[in-house]
C-alpha positions in Angstrom: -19.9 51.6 0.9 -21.2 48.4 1.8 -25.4 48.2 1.8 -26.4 46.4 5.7 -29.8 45.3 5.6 -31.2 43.9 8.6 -33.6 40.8 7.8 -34.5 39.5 10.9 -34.4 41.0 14.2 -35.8 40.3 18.9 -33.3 37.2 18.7 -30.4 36.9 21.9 -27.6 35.6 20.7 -26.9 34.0 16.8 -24.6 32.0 16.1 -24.1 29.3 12.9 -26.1 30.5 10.1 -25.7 28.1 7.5 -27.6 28.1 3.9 -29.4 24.4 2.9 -32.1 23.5 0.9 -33.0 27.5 -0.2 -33.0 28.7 3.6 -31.0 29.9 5.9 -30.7 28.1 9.0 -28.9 29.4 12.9 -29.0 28.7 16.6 -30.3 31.0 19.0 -28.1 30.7 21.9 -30.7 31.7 24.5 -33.8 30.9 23.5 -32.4 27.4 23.0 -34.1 27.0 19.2 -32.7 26.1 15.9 -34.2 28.6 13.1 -34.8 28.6 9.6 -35.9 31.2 7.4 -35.9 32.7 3.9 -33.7 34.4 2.3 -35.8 37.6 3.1 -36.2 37.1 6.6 -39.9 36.0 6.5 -41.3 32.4 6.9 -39.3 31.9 10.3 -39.6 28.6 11.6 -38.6 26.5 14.6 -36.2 23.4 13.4 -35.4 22.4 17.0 -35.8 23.2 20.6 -32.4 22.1 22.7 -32.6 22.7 26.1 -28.4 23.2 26.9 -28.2 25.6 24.3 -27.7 25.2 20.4 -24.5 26.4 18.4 -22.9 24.2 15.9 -25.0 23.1 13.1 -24.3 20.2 10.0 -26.3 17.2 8.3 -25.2 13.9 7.9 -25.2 12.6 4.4 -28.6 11.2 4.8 -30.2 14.9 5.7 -30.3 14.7 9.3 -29.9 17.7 10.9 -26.7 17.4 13.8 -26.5 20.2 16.2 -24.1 21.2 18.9 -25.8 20.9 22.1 -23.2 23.2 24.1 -24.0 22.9 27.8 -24.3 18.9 28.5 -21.4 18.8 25.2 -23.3 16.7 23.1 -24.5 16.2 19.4 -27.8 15.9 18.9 -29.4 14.4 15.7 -32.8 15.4 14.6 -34.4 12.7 13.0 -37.1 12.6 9.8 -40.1 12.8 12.5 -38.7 15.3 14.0 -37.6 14.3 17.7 -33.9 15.1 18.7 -31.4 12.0 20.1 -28.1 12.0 21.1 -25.7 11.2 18.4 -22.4 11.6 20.8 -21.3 12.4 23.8 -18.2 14.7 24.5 -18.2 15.2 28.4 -15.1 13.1 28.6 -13.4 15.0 26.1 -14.1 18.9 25.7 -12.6 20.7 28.8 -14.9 23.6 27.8 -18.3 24.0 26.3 -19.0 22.0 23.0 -19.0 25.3 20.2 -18.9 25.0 16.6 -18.7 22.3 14.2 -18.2 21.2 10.6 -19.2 18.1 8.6 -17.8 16.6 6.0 -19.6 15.0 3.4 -18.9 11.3 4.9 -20.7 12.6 7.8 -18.0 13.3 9.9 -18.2 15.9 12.7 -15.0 18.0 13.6 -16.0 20.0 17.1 -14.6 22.8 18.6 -14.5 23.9 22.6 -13.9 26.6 24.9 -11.3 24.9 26.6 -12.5 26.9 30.0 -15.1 28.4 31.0 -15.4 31.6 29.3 -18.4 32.9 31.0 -16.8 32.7 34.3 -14.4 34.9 33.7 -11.6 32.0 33.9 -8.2 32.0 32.4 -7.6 31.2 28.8 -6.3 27.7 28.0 -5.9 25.5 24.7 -8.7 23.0 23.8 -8.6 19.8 21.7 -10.6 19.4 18.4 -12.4 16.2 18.5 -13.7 14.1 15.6 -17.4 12.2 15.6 -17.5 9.4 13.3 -21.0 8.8 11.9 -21.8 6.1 14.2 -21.1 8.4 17.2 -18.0 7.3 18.1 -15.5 10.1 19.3 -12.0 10.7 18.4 -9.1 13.4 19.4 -7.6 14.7 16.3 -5.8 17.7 17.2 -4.5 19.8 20.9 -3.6 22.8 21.8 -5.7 25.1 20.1 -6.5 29.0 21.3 -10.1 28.2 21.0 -11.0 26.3 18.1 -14.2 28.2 16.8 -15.6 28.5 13.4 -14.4 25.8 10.8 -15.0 24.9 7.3 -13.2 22.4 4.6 -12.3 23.3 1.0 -12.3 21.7 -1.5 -9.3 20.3 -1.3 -9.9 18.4 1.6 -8.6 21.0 4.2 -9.9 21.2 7.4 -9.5 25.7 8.6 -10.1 26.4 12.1 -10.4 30.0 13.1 -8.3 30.1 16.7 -10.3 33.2 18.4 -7.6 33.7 20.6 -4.9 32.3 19.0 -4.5 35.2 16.2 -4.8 32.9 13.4 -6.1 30.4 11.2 -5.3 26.6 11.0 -5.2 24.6 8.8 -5.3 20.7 8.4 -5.0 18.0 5.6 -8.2 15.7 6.1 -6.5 12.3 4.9 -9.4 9.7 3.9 -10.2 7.7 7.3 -11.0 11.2 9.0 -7.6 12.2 10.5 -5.6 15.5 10.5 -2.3 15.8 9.1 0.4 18.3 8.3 -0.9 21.0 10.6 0.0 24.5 9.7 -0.6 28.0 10.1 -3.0 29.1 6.8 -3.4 33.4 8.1 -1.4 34.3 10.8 -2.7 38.2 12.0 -0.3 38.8 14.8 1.7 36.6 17.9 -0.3 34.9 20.2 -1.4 36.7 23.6 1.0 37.2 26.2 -1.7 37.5 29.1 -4.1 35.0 29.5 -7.0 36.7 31.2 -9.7 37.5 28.6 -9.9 40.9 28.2 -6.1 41.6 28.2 -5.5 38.3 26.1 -8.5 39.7 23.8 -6.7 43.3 23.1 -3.8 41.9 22.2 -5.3 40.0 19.1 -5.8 41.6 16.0 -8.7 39.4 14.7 -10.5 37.2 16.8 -11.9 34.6 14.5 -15.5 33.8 15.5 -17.9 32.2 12.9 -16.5 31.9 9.5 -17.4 30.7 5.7 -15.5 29.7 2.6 -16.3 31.4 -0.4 -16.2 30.0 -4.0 -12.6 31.2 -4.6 -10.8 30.3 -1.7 -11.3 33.4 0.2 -12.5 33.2 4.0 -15.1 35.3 5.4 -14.0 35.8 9.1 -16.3 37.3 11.9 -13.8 39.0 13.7 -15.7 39.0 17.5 -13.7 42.2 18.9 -12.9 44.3 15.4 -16.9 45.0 15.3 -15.8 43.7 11.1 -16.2 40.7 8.7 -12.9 40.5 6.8 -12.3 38.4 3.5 -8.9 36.4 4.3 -6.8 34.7 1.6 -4.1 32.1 2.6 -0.9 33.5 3.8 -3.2 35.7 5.6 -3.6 39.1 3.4 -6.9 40.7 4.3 -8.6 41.5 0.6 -12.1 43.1 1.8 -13.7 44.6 5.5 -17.0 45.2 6.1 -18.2 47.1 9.2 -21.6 46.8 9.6 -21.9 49.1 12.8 -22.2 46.2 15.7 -20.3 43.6 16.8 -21.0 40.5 14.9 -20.2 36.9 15.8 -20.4 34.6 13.1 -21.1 34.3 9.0 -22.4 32.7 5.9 -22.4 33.1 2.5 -26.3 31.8 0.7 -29.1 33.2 -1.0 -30.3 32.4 -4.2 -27.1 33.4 -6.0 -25.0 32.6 -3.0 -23.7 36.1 -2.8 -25.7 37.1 -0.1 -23.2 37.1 3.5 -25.3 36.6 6.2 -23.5 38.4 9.8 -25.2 37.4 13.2 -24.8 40.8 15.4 -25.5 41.4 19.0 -24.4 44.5 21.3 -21.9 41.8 22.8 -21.3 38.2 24.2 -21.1 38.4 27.8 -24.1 35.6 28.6 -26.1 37.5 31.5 -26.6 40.7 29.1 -27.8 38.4 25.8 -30.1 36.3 27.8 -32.0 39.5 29.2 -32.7 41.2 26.0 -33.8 40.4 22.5 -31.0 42.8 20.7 -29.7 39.8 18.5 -30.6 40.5 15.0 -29.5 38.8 11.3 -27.5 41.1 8.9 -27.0 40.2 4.9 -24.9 41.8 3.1 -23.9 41.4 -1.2 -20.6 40.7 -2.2 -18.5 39.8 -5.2 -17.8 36.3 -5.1 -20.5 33.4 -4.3 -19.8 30.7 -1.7 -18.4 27.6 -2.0 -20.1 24.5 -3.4 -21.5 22.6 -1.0 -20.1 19.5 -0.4 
C-alpha cells in the first residue's frame, strides 16, 4: 500500500501543481489565486490573483511566472514587481476555455482548450493546440485533439499531450523554430468514444488523462479524472504502477526535496457549480520510486 498524506486542505478546485525554486506552486480554480507552498504544506502564499480563473502555469526563461487565464483565454505574465499583464491573447483561436500549458525552455507556450463548453453540458468536439512565442505572438500547431489537457516535454524534445477524451496520449517532435512534427499516438488505452455527450463519451474511456508529469525515467504520471487513480504510463502505453488515493483527483507533479514526492490535486468532483460552493479541494503527496525529470 501506498502512504496518502494530505498536506494542504479548504481549497475548490486544484489544478497545475508544479515544483520551482524548492516549492510547490497550483491554481485554485475558484478562488481565482495562484499558490505556493512548501513542501510540507505550511508557508502558503498568494503568487497571483486572476480574476477569469487560473489553470495553466510556466516561467519564461527570464523567471516570469505565465499563467493560464482560462475564462477571457489569455496568458498572463507576472512581472518582477509583482503586477500581472497580458502576454497573449487566444480569443480568436481556442473554441473552448484556455486549460493547461507547458513551456519550453526558449519560453515557448504550448496551450491546450476545451474545445466546447464543458460546463454547459455541450457536446464533445476536438480543439487545436496553439503555440505562444515569447513575444506573445500566437500560432496553431496542431487540430483535432479530444481535449488537449495536461502536457509535458522530454527530454528529447517531445512534446505529450494527454487527450482526456481521446483515450490516449500524443505525442509530437518539437523541431527547433517551435513546430510539431511527426504526430503519433505515444499510449493508446482504448478507441475513442463513440457518443459524444459527456457522460456517455466519459464511460467509454478507460483513462481520462487530466494533469500529468514526466518522471526521471521516461515514465508518465497520469491523473486519470474518472478512474478516481494516478497511473505510471510508459510508451507504447503499458500501465507499470496505480495509485488510488480514495478521491477523484485531477492533476499531478512530481517535487520535493528529492523529487520523489507526487503531488495529486483531489476534489469530490469537477462539475463547476458544486466546487465553487465548497472548500473540499485539498493537496495529496504521495512517495514513489523514481524522481522527476530534470527541469529544463
Amino acid at each position: 500500500m501506498t502512504e496518502t498524506t494530505t498536506v494542504a486542505e479548504d481549497f475548490r478546485f486544484l489544478e497545475a501543481p508544479r515544483w520551482r525554486d524548492g516549492r510547490l506552486w497550483f491554481s485554485d480554480f475558484y478562488t481565482h489565486q495562484v499558490v505556493s507552498m512548501a513542501e510540507d504544506g505550511s508557508d502558503l502564499r498568494v503568487e497571483a490573483h486572476v480574476p477569469e480563473q487560473p489553470s495553466g502555469l510556466g516561467w519564461l526563461p527570464d523567471g516570469r511566472l505565465l499563467v493560464v487565464s482560462m475564462v477571457d483565454r489569455k496568458i498572463l505574465r507576472r512581472e518582477p514587481e509583482g503586477m500581472l499583464s497580458v502576454h497573449a491573447d487566444l480569443g480568436e483561436h481556442a473554441t473552448g476555455y484556455t486549460n493547461d500549458m507547458v513551456v519550453d525552455g526558449h519560453g515557448r507556450a504550448y496551450v491546450g482548450n476545451f474545445g466546447f463548453d464543458l460546463m454547459a453540458g455541450d457536446p464533445v468536439e476536438t480543439a487545436a493546440l496553439h503555440r505562444v512565442d515569447p513575444d506573445g505572438q500566437v500560432t496553431q500547431v496542431a487540430d483535432d485533439l479530444w481535449f488537449p489537457n495536461g502536457s509535458v516535454i522530454t527530454p528529447e524534445n517531445v512534446l505529450l499531450v494527454a487527450e482526456t477524451f481521446g483515450n490516449r496520449v500524443t505525442a509530437f517532435d518539437v523541431t527547433d523554430d517551435g513546430a510539431l512534427t511527426d504526430r503519433r499516438v505515444w499510449a493508446e488505452f482504448g478507441p475513442l468514444p463513440t457518443d459524444r455527450r459527456v457522460p456517455e463519451a466519459l464511460a467509454q474511456v478507460a483513462v481520462a488523462g487530466d494533469g500529468c508529469c514526466l518522471d526521471a525515467e521516461g515514465g508518465l504520471w497520469v491523473a486519470d479524472a474518472t478512474g478516481d487513480r494516478l497511473v505510471r504510463v510508459v510508451e507504447g502505453g503499458r500501465i507499470t504502477d496505480e495509485i488510488k488515493p480514495g478521491s477523484p483527483v485531477y492533476a499531478c507533479g512530481l517535487g520535493g526535496a528529492d523529487g520523489r514526492t507526487l503531488f495529486a490535486c483531489a476534489a469530490p468532483d469537477f462539475h463547476e457549480e458544486a466546487r465553487k460552493a465548497a472548500r473540499e479541494a485539498r493537496m495529496l503527496a504521495i512517495r514513489v520510486a523514481i524522481p522527476g525529470a530534470p527541469a529544463r
